[in-house]
MILO-595090 format. One record per residue (C-alpha): residue number from 1; residue in one letter; x, z, y. Coordinates in steps of 0.001 Angstrom, whole numbers, plus 500000, padded with zeros to 6 digits. Layout:
pos, code, x, z, y
NUM, A, X, Z, Y
...
END
This chain:
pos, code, x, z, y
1, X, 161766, 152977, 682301
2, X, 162003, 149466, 681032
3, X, 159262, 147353, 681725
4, X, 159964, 144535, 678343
5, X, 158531, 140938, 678556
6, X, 158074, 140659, 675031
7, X, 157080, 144698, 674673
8, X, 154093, 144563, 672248
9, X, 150958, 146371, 674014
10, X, 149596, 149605, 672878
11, X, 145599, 150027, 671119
12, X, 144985, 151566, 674205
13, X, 146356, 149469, 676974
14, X, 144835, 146084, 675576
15, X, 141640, 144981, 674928
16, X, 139714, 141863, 674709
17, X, 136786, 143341, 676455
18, X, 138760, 143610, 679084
19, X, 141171, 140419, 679194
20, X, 139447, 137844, 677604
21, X, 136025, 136655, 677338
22, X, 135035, 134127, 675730
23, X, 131906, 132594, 677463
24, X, 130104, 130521, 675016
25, X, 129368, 126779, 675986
26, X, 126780, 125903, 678775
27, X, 126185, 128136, 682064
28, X, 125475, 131415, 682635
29, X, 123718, 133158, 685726
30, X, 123631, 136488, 686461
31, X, 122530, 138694, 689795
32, X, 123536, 142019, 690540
33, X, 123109, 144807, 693068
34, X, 124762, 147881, 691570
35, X, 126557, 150926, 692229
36, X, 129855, 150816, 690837
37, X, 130868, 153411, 688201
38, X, 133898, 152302, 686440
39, X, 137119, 150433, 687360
40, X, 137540, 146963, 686004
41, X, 140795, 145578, 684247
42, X, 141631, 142114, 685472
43, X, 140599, 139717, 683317
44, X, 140287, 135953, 682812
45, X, 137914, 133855, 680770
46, X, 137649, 130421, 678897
47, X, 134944, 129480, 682097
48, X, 135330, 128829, 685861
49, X, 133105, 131754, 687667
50, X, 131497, 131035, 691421
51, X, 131109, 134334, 693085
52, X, 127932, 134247, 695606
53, X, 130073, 137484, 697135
54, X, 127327, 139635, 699344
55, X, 129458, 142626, 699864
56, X, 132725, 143124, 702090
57, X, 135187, 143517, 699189
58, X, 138785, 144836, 700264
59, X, 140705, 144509, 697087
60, X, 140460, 141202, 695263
61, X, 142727, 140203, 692696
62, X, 142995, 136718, 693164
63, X, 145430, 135164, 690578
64, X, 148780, 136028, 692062
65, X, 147965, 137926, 695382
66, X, 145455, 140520, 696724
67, X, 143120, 139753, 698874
68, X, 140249, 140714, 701226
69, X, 137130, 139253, 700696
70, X, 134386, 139471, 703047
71, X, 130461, 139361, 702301
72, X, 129092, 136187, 702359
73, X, 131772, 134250, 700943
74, X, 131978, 131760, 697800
75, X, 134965, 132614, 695222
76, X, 135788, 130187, 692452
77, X, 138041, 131828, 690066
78, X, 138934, 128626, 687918
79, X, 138915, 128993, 683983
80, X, 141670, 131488, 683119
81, X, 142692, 132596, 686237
82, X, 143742, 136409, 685956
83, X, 141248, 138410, 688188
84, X, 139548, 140731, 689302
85, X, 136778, 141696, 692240
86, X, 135274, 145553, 692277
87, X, 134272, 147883, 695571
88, X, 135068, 151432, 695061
89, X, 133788, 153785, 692779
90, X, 130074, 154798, 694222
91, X, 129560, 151870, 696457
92, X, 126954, 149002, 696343
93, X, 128311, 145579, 695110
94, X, 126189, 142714, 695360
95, X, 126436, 139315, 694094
96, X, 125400, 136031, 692297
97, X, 127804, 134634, 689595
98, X, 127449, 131646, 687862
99, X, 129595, 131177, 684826
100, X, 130417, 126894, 683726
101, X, 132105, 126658, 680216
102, X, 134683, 124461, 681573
103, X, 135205, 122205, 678286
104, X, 131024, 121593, 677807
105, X, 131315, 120945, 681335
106, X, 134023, 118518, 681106
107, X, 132531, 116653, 677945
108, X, 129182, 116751, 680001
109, X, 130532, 114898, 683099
110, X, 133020, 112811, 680702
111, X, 134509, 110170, 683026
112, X, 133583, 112133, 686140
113, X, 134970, 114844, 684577
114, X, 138323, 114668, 686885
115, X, 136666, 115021, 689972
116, X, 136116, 118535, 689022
117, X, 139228, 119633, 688220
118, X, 139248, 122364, 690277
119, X, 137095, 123943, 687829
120, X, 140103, 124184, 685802
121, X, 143635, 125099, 687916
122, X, 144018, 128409, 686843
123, X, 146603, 128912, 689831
124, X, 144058, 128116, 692554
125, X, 141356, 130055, 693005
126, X, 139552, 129420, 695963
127, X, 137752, 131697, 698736
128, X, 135312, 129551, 701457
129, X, 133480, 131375, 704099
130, X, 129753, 130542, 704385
131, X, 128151, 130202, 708296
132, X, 124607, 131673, 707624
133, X, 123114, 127933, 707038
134, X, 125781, 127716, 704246
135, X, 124653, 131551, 702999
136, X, 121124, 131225, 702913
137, X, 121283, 127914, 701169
138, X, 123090, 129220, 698582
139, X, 121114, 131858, 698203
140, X, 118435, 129830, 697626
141, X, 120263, 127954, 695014
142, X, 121403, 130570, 693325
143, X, 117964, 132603, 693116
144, X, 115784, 129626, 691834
145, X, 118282, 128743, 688872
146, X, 118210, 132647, 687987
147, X, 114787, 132679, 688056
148, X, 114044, 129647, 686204
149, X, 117082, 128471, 683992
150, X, 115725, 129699, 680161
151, X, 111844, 129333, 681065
152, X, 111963, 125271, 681706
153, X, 115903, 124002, 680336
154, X, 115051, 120428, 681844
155, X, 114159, 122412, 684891
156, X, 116891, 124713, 685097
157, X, 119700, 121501, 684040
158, X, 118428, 119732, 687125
159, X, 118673, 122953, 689591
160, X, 122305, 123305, 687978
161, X, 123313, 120319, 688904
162, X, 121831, 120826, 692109
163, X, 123717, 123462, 692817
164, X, 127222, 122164, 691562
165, X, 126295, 119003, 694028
166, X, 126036, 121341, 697055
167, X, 129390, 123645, 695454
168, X, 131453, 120057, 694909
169, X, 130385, 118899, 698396
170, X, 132186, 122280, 700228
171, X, 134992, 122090, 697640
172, X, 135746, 118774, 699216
173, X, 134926, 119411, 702779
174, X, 137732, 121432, 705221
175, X, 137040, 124668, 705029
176, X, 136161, 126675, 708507
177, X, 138154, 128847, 709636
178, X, 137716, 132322, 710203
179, X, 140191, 135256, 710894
180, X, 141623, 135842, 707807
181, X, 141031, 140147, 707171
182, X, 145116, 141690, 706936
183, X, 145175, 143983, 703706
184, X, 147400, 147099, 704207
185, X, 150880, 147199, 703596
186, X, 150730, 149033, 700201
187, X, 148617, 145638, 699058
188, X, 151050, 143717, 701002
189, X, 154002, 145396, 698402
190, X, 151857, 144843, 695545
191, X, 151702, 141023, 696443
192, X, 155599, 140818, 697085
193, X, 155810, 142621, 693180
194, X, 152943, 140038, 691752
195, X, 154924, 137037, 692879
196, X, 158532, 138627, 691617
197, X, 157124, 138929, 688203
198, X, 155739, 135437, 688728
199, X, 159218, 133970, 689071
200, X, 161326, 135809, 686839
201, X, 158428, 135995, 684325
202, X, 160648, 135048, 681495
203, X, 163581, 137613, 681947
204, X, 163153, 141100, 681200
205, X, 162474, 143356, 684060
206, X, 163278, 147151, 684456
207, X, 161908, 149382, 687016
208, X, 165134, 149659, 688084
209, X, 165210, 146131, 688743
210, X, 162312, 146418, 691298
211, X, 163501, 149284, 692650
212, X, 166338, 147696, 694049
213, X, 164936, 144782, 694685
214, X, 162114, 146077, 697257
215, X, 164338, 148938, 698009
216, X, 161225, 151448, 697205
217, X, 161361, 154274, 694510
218, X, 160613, 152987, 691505
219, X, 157312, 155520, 690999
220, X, 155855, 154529, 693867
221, X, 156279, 150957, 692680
222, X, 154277, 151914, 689366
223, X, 151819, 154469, 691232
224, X, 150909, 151217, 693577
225, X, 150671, 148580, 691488
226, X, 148152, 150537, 689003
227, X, 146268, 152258, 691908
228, X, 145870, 148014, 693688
229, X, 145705, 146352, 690279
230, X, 143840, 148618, 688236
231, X, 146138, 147994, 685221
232, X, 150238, 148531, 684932
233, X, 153052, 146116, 685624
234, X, 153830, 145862, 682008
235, X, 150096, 144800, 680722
236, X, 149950, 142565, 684137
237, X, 153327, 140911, 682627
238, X, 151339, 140529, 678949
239, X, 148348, 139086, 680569
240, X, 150331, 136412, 682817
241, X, 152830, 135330, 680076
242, X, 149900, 134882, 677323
243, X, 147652, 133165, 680071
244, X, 150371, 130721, 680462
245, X, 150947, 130311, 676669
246, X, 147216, 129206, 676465
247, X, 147593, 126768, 679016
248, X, 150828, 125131, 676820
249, X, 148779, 125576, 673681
250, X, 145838, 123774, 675561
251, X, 148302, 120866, 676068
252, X, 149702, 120532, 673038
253, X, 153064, 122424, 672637
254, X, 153536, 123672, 668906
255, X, 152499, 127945, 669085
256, X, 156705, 128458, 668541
257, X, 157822, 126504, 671303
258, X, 154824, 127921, 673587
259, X, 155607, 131668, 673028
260, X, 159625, 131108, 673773
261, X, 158883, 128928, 677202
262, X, 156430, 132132, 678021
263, X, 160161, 134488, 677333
264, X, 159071, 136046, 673853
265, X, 162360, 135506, 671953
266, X, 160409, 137130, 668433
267, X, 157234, 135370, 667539
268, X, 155388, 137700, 665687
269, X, 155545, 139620, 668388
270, X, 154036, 137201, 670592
271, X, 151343, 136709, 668112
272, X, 150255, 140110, 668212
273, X, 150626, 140295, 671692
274, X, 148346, 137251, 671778
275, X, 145922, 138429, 669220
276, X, 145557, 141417, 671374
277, X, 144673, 139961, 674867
278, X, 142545, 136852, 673532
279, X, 140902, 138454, 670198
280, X, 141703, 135322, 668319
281, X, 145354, 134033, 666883
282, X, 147035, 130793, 668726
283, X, 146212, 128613, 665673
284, X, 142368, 130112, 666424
285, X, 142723, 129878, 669936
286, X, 143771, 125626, 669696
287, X, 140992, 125117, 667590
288, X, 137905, 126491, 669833
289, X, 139275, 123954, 673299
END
């Protein structure tokens, strides 16, 4: 089976529900203490998301590596970073996430703007452990802007910022350390796989290629990946390579030159491709940052 870099994705194996959403401008809160019933697709969006996380999670996708997470931790996943965080199918998952429309909140903070920047570095999401002082604060924080951002917005600005004062303060500060939690050594496969697609992201890889290179049969290598990742090596390839194309079409480079730095040697297929994962064209995409 050959796994193509510039393979255009099926109806049914991309989606802009699941890969891209585009948050409109402002912040977003939302709490929730569900059971889980589906599996989610890793995703990214045009916002930075900070994960109140209240439940041991053992499988987070966390940009370019799998991860556990345990409860009573703060994730950032910075604006376009390709993740994903879900228990298992019938468990509880509970958490507060706060969504930040990284351009308002750039044009918002103008000068200050690059202090924040974090917000924004797609290939470092973050994970800090909270000591209960830490925890309950934040809970705090995060319960009073849910409960009163839309009923007072002059209210609800101020607790936001109150909030991103006590988030910017641990971003800064060394984070404590705590034993990190080993993942298993299927996840530990899956992470050697994410970061070999990283680096030869532009070349065309075959199953066959993999195979030899981790020396493991090339359907266990598939049945892995999708049963870690929740999605297949070849729509994990589409996602990363038009991720990165947004970030050159973010900074300037002509929609051409972007999709053959990315590896996609025809362009219409790359605009497809693109069209598929973001729900907008590149000329679209430019015009909305």
């Amino acid at each position: 089976m050959v796994v193509r870099m510039d393979s255009l994705l099926t109806e049914t194996e991309s989606s802009k529900h699941f890969l891209y959403d585009d948050v409109t401008p402002g912040f977003h809160i939302v709490y929730r203490n569900e059971i889980v019933n589906v599996h989610m697709q890793p995703h990214m969006h045009n916002a930075a998301e900070f994960y109140l996380n209240l439940t041991d999670l053992p499988n987070v996708l966390l940009g370019d590596r799998l991860q556990c997470v345990p409860a009573g931790s703060l994730i950032l996943f910075p604006s376009y970073c390709i993740h994903r965080t879900v228990r298992n199918i019938g468990e509880i998952y509970e958490r507060y996430v706060l969504f930040i429309h990284t351009e308002w909140f750039k044009k918002v903070m103008a000068k200050e703007a690059e202090s924040y920047q974090y917000m924004s570095n797609a290939a470092t999401p973050v994970v800090i452990p909270l000591d209960m002082r830490q925890l309950t604060c934040f809970k705090e924080q995060f319960y009073a802007l849910l409960s009163d951002s839309g009923h007072a917005p002059l209210k609800g600005l101020s607790m936001f910022f109150s909030l991103m004062h006590s988030i910017d303060h641990l971003m800064h500060e060394p984070f404590p350390l705590r034993r990190q939690e080993r993942v298993s050594v299927p996840q530990q496969r899956v992470n050697a796989i994410i970061s070999y697609l990283h680096k030869h992201l532009c070349e065309d890889i075959t199953m066959a290629d993999l195979s030899d290179t981790f020396f493991l049969d090339a359907d266990y290598i598939a049945r892995i990946f999708r049963k870690y990742t929740n999605t297949t090596i070849r729509r994990y390839i589409a996602l990363k390579r038009i991720t990165q194309a947004g970030s050159l079409l973010k900074a300037g480079w002509p929609a051409t030159e972007a999709s053959q730095m990315v590896g996609y040697q025809d362009y219409s297929l790359f605009y497809r491709n693109f069209h598929k994962i973001m729900g907008v064209s590149p000329t679209e995409f430019v015009s909305s940052v």
